[in-house]
Backbone bond lengths (Angstrom), bond angles and torsions (degrees), N, CA, C in turn:
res aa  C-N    CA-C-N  psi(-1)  N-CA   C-N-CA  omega(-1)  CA-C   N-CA-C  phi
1 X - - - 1.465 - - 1.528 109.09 -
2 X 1.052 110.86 107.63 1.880 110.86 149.06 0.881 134.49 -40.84
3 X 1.454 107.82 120.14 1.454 117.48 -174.41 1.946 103.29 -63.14
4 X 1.681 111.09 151.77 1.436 79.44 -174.40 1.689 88.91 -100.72
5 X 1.194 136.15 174.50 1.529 160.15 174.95 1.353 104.49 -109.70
6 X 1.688 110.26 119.78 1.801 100.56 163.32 1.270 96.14 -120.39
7 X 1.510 126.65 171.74 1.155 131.83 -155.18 1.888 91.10 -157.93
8 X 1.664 95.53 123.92 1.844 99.74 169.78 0.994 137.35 -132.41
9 X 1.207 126.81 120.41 1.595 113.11 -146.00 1.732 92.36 -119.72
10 X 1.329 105.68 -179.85 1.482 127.00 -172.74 1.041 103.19 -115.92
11 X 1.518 158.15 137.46 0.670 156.36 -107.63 1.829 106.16 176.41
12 X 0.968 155.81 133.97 1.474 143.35 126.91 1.469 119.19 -57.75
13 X 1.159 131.64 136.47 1.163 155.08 -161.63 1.446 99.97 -73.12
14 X 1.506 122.58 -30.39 1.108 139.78 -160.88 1.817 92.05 -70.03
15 X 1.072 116.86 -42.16 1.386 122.13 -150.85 1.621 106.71 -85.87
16 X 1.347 125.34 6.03 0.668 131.94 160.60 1.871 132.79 -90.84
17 X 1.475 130.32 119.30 1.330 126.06 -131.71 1.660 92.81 -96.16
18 X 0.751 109.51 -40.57 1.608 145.79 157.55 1.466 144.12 -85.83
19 X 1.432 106.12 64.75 1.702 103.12 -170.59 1.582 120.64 -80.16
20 X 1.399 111.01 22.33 1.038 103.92 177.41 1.625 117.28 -114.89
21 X 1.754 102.24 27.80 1.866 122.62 -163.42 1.125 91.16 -124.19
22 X 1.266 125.67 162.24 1.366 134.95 147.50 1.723 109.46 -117.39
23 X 1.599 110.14 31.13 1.611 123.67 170.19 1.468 110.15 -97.82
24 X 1.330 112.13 24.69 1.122 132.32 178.79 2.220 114.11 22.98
25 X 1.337 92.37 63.38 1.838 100.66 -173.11 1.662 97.40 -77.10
26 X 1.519 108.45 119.41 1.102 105.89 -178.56 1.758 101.70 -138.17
27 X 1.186 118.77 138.10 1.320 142.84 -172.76 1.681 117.66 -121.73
28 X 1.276 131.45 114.88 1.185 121.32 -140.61 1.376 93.86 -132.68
29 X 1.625 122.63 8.75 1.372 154.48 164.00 1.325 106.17 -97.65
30 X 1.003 148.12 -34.85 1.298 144.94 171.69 1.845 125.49 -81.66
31 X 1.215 97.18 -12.43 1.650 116.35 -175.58 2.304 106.97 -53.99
32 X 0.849 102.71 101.28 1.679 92.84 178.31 1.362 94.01 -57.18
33 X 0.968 140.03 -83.50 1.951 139.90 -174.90 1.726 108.77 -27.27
34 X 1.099 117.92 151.71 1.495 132.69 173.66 2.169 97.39 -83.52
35 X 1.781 92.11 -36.73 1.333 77.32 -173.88 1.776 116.52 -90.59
36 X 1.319 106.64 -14.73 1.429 111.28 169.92 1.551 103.01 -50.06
37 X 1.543 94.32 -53.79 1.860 94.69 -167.37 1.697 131.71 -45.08
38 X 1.742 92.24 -46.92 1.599 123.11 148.36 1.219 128.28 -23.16
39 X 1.847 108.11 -70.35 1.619 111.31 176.65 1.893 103.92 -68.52
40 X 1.693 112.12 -42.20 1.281 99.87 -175.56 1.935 140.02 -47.41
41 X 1.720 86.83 -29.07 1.385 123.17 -178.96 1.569 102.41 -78.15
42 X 1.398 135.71 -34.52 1.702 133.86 -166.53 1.637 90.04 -115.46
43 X 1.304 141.11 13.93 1.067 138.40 136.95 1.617 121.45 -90.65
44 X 1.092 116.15 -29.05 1.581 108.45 167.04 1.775 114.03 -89.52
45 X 1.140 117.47 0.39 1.403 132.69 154.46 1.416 133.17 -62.87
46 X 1.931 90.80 -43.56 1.807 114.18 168.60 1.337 101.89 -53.50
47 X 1.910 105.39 -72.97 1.695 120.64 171.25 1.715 127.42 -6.77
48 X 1.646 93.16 -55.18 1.683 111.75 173.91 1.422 124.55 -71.40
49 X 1.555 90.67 -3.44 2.021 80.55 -176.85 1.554 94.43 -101.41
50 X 1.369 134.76 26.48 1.119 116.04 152.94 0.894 131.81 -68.71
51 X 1.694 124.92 -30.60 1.154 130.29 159.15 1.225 131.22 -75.25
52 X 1.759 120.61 23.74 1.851 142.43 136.40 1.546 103.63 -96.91
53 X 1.367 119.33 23.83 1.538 106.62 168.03 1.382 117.20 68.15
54 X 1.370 125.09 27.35 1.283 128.12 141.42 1.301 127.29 -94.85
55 X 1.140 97.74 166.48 1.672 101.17 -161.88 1.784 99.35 -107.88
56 X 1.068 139.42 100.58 1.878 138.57 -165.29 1.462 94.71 -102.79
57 X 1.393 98.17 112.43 1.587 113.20 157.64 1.408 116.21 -107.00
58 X 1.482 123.41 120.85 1.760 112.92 -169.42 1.559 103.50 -104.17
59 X 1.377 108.88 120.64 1.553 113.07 164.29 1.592 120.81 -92.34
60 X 1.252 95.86 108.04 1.554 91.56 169.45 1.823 133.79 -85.27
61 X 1.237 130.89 88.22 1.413 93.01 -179.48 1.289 113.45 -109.64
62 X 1.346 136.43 179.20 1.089 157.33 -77.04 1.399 94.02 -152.35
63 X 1.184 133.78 -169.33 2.037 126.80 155.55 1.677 107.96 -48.50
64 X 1.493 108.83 112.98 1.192 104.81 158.64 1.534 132.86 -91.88
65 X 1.551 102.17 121.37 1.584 93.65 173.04 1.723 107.18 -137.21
66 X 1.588 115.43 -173.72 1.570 127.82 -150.79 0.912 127.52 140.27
67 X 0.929 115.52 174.50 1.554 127.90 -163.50 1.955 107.79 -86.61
68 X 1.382 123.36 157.08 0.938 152.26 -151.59 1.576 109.28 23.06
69 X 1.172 107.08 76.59 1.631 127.24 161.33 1.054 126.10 -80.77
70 X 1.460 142.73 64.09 0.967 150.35 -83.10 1.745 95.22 -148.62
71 X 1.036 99.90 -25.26 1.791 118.48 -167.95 1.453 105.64 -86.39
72 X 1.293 152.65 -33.88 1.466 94.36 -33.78 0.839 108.55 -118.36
73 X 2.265 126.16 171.08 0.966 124.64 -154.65 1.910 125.79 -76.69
74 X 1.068 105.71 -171.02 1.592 96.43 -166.96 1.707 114.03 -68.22
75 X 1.684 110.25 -17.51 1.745 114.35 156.52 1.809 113.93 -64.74
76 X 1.253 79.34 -67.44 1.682 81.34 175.51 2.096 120.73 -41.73
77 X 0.783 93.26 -20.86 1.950 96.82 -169.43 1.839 88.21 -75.43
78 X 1.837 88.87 -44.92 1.118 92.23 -162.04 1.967 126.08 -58.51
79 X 1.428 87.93 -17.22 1.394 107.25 -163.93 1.767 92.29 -82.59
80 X 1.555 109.04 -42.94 1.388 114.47 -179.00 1.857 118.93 -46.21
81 X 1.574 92.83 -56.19 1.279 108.69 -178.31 1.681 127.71 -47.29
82 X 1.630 99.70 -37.59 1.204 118.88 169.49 1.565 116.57 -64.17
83 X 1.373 124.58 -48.85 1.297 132.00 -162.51 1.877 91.89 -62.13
84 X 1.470 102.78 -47.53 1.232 108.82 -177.91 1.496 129.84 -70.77
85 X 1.407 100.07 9.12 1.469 101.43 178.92 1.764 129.98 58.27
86 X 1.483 86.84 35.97 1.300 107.34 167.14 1.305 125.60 -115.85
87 X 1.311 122.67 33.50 1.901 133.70 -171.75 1.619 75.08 -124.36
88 X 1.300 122.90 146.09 1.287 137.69 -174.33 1.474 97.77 -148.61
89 X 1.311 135.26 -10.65 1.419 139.02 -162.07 1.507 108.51 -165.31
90 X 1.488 133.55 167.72 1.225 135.88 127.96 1.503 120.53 -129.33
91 X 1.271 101.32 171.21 1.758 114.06 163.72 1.565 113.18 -85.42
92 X 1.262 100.78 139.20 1.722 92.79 172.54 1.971 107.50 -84.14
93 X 1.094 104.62 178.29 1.308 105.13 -162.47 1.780 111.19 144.34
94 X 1.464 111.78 -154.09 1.285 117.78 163.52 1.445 108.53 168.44
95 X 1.278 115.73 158.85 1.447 118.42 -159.14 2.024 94.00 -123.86
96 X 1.268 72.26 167.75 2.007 73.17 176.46 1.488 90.39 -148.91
97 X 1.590 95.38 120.86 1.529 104.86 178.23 1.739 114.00 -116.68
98 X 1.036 108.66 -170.08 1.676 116.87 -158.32 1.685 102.46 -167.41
99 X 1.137 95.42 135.03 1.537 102.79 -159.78 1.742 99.38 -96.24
100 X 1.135 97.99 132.57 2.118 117.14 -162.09 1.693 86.90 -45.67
101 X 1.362 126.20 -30.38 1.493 113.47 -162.38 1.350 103.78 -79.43
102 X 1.357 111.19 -42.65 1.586 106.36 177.60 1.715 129.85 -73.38
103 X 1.482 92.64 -7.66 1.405 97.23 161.33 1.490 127.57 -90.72
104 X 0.998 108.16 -20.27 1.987 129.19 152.10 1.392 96.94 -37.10
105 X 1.586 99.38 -61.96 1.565 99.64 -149.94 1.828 102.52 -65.56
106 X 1.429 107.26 -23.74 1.599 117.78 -163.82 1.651 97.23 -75.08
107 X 1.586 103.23 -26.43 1.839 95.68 -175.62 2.117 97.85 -82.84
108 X 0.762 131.20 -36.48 1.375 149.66 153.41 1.690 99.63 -23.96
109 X 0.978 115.50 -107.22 1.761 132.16 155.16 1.988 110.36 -3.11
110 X 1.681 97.90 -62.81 1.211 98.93 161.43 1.257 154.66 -28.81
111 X 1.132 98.69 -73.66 1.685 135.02 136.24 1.518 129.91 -14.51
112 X 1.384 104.56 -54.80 1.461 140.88 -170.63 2.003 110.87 -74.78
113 X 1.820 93.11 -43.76 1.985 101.78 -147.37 1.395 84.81 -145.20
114 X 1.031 125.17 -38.75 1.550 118.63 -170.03 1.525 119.41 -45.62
115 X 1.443 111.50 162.89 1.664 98.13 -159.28 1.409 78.21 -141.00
116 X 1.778 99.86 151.82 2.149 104.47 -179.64 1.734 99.15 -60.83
117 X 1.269 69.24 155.68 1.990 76.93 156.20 1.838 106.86 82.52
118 X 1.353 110.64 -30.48 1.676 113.24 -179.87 0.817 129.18 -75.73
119 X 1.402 143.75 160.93 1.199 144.06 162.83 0.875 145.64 -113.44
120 X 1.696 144.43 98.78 1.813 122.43 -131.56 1.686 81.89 -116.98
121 X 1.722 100.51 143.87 1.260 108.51 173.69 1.614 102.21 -96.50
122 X 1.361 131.71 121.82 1.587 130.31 168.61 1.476 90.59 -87.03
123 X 1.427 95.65 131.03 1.668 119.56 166.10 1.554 122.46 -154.32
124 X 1.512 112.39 140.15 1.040 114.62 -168.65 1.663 112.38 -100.48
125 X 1.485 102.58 -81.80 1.439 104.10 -174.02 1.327 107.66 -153.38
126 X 1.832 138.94 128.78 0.969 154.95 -163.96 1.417 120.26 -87.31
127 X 1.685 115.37 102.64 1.229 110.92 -155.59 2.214 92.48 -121.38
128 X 1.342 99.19 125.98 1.552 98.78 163.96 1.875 115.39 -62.07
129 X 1.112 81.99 148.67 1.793 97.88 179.67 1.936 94.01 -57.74
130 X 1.027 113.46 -33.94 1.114 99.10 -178.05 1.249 144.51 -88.27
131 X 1.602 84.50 -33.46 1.916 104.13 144.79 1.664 120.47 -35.89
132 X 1.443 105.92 -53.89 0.941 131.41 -165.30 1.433 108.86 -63.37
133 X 1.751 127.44 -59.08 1.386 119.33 161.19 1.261 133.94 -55.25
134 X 1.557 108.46 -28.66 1.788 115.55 158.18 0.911 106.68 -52.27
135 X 1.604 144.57 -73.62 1.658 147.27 171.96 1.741 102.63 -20.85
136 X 1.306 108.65 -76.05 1.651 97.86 174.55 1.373 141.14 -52.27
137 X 1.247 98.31 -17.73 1.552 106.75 170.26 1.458 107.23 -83.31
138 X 0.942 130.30 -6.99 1.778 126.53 -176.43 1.474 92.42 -108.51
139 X 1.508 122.56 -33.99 1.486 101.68 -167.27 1.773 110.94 -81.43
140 X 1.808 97.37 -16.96 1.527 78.17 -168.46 1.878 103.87 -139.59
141 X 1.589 109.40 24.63 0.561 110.01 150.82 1.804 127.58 95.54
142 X 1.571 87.48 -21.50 1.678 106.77 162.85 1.305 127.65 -111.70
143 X 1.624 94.10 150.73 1.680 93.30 -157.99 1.422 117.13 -77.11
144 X 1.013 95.67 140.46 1.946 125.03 -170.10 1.569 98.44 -56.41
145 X 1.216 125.93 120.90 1.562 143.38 -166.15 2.464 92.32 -55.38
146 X 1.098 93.16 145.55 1.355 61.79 -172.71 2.354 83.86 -127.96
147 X 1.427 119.06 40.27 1.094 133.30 171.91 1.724 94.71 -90.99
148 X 1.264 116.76 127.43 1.809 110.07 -173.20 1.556 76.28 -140.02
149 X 1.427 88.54 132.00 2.483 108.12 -168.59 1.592 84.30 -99.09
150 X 1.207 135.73 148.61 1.144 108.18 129.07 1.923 134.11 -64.18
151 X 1.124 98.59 -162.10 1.788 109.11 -152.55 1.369 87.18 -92.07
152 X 1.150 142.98 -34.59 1.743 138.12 -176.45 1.121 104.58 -53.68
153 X 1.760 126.69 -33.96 1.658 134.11 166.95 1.459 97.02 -34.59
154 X 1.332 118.18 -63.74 1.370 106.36 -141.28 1.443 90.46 -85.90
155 X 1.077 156.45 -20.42 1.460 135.94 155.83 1.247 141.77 -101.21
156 X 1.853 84.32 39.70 1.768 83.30 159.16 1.315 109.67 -130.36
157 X 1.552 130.82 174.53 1.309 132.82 -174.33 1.689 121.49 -44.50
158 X 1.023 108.96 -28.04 1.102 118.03 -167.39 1.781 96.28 -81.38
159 X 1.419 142.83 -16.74 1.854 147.82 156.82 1.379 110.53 -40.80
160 X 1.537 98.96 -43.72 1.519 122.61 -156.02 1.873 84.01 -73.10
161 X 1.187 114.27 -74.80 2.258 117.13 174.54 1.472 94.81 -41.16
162 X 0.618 123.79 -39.39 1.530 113.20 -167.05 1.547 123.33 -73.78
163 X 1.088 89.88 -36.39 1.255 108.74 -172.41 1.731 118.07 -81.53
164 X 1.039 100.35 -50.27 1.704 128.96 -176.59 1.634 92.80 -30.69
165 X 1.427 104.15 125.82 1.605 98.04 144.24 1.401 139.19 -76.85
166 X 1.121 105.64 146.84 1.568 95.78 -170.30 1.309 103.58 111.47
167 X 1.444 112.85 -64.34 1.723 119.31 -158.43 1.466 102.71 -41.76
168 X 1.629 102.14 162.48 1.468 121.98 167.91 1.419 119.61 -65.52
169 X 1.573 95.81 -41.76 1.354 112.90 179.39 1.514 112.99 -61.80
170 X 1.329 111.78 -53.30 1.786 117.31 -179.83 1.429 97.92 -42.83
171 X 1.797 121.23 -57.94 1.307 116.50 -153.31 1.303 118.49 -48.91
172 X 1.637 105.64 -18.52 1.812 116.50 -164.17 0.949 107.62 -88.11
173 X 1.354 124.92 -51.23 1.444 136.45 -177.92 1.690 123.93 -69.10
């Protein structure tokens, strides 16, 4: 008897073409990001090693955040930056995050029920960008940038100057 092999990968949420399947349809040509395209492309790679007798379960989650962020991650900087009075603007939009513990629990769960070939989206709770700077302004006390970009900002060349550390441009904005 063969031992069986499961295999679990992480996934961006992004890479999914169809979030309303768990037939995991993924298109790695359609990705707006270079890096969406990336994870979309080494997730349909996972997909292919079923046929080396692994078993690929794809977890997707959602914004991860939690406790001991230590690095920290690209929310967390974000949270830093703010306290420090360095958010001068936002994008409208909204993020939906999921707390690192409950995605433990989703690789757990995984493990447990998960079936090859699927794709589980971990998600927590859907918070507007703007929600989101109100929340910071109560937790820490400075006032919430009240410049709102629209969302075409963030995908056009001009996100990329803006964004950059270092840049001249970042320093202004």
């Amino acid at each position: 008897m063969q031992e069986e092999r499961q295999l679990y990968v992480l996934a961006r949420l992004e890479v999914l073409t169809d979030q309303g399947s768990n037939s995991v349809p993924i298109d790695p040509d359609s990705m707006a990001w270079e890096y969406d395209e990336s994870k979309a492309r080494a997730t349909l790679e996972v997909l292919r090693a079923q046929d080396r007798g692994l078993n690929p379960v794809i977890l997707c989650p959602t914004g991860v955040i939690g406790p001991y962020d230590f690095r920290p991650s690209e929310m967390g900087q974000l949270f830093i930056d703010y306290a420090k009075r360095s958010i001068k603007a936002y994008i409208e939009g909204a993020y939906d995050f999921v707390d690192v513990r409950d995605v433990a629990c989703g690789h757990v769960l995984a493990s447990e029920k998960g079936r090859t070939g699927e794709a589980y989206i971990l998600s927590g709770e859907r918070v507007t960008v703007q929600e989101l700077v109100q929340m910071l302004e109560r937790v820490t006390g400075v006032r919430a940038p009240r410049l709102k970009l629209p969302v075409w900002v963030a995908q056009s060349p001009l996100h990329s100057r803006l964004s950059t550390p270092g840049s001249q441009a970042a320093g202004r904005f």
